[in-house]
Backbone bond lengths (Angstrom), bond angles and torsions (degrees), N, CA, C in turn:
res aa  C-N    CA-C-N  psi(-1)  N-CA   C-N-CA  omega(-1)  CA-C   N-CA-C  phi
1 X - - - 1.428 - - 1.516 108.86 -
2 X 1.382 112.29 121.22 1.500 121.25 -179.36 1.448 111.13 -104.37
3 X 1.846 127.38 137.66 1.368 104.11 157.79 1.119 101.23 -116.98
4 X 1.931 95.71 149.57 1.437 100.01 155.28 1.600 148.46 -64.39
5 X 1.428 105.44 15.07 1.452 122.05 -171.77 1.415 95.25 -131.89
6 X 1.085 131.17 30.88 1.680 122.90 169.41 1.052 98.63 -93.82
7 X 1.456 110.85 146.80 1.897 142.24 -179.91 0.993 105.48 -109.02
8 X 1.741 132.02 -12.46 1.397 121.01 -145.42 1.786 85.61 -125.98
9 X 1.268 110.75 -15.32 1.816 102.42 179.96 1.536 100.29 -146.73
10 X 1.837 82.83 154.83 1.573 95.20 -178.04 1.613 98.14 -100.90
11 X 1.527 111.83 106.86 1.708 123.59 -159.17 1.627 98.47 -74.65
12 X 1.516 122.02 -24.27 1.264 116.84 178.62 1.793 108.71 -75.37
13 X 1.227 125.63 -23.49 1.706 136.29 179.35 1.823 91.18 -89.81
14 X 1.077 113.61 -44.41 1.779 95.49 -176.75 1.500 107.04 -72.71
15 X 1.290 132.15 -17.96 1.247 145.85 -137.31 2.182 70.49 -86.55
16 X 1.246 116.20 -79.41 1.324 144.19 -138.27 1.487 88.18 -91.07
17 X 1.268 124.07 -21.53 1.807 104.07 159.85 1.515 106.36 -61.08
18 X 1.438 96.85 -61.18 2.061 107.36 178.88 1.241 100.63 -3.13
19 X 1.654 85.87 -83.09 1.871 102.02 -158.83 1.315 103.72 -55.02
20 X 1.504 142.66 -35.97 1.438 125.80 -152.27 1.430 93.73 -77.86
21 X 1.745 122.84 -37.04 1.565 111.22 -140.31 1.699 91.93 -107.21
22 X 1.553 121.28 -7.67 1.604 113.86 -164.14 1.476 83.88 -126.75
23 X 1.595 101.81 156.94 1.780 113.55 -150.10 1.789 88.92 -97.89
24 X 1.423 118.29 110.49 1.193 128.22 162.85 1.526 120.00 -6.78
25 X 1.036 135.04 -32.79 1.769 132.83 -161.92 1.748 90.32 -95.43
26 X 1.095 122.76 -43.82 1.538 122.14 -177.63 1.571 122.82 -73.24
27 X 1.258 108.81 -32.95 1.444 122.51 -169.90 1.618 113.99 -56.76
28 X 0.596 148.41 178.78 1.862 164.50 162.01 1.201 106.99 -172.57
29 X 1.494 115.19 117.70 1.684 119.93 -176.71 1.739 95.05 -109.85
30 X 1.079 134.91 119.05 1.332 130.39 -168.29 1.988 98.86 -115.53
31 X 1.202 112.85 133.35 1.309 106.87 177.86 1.549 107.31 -109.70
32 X 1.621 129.18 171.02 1.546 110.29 -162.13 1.946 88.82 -166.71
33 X 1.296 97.03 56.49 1.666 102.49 -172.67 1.551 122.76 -39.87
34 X 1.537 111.28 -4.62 1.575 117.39 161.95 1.419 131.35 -85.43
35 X 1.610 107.93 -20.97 1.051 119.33 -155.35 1.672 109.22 -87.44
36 X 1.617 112.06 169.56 1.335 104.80 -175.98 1.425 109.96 -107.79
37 X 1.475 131.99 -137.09 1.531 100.09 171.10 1.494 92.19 -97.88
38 X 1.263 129.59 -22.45 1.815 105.51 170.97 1.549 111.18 -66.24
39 X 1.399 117.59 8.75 1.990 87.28 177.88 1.622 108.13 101.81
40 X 1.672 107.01 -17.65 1.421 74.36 -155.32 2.221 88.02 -118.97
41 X 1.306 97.94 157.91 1.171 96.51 -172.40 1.776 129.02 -26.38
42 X 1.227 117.23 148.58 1.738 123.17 179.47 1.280 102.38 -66.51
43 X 1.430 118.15 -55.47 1.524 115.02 -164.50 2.037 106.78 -81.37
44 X 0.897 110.29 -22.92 1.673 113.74 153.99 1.082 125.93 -49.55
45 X 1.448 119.32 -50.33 1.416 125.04 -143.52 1.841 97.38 -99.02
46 X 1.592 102.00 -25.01 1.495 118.65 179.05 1.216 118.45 -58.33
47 X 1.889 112.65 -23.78 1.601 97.78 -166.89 1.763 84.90 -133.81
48 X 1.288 107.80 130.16 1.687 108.91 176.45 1.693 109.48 -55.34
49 X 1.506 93.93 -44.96 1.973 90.45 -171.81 1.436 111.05 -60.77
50 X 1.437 123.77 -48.93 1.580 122.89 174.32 1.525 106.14 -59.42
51 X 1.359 126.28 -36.61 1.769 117.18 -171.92 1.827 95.96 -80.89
52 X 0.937 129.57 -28.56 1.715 118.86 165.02 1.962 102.22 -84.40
53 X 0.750 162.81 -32.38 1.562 135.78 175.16 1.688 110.51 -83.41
54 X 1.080 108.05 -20.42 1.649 122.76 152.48 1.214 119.18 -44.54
55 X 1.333 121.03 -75.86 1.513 143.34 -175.28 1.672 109.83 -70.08
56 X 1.803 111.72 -21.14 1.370 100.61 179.65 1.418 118.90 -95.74
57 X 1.812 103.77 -19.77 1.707 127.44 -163.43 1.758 94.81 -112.52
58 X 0.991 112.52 -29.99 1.812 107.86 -169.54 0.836 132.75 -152.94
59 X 1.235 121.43 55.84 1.635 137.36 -144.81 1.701 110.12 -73.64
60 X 1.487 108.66 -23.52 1.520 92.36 177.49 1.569 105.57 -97.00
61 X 1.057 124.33 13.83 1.748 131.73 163.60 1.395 109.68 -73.29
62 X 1.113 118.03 -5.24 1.841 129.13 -173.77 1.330 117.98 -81.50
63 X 1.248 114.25 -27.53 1.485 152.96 -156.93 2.087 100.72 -86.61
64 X 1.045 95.62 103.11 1.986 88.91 172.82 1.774 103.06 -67.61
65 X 1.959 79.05 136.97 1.740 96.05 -168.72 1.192 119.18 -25.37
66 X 1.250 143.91 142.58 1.426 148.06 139.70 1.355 108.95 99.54
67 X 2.076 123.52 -3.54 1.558 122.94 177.55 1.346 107.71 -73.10
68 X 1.202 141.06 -39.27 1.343 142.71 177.16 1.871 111.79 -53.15
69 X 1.554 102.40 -38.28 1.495 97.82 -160.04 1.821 96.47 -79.08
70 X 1.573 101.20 -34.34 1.636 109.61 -178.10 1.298 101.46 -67.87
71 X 1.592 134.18 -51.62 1.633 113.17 167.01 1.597 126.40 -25.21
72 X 1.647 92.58 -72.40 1.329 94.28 168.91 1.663 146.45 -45.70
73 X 1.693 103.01 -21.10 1.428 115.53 156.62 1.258 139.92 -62.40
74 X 1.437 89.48 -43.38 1.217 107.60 -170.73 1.683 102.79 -71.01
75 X 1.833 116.66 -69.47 1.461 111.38 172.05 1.521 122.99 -24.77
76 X 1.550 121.23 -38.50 1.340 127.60 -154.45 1.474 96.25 -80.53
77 X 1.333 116.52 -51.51 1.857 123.66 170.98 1.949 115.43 -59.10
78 X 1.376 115.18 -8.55 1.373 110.13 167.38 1.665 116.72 -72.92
């Protein structure tokens, strides 16, 4: 899982370690151009007061679009 709002990694250099060092048939590189590097939305994570009434009223709204449903895929195919 890559975000497009991480500061802390260059997702195109982690992207291409993945593939070199983990065996192609297992891998899933998922990208999530909202997300921050925790996963959870950019515009959430930007303002403390919206990431606490978020986290207290709607906790799976925290989540950049579509990471929750790909969790859930992925577990269900193990």
């Amino acid at each position: 899982m890559l975000a497009g709002h991480d500061v802390n990694v260059d997702v195109t250099e982690t992207e291409a370690v993945y593939r070199r060092l983990l065996s192609a048939p297992g891998l899933r590189v998922a990208h999530y151009p909202d997300a921050t590097h925790a996963l959870v939305r950019h515009a959430v994570e930007r303002s403390s007061l919206l990431l606490t009434l978020t986290a207290v009223c709607a906790p799976r709204a925290l989540f950049a679009e579509g990471f929750l449903a790909d969790q859930r895929e992925f577990l269900a195919s193990l």
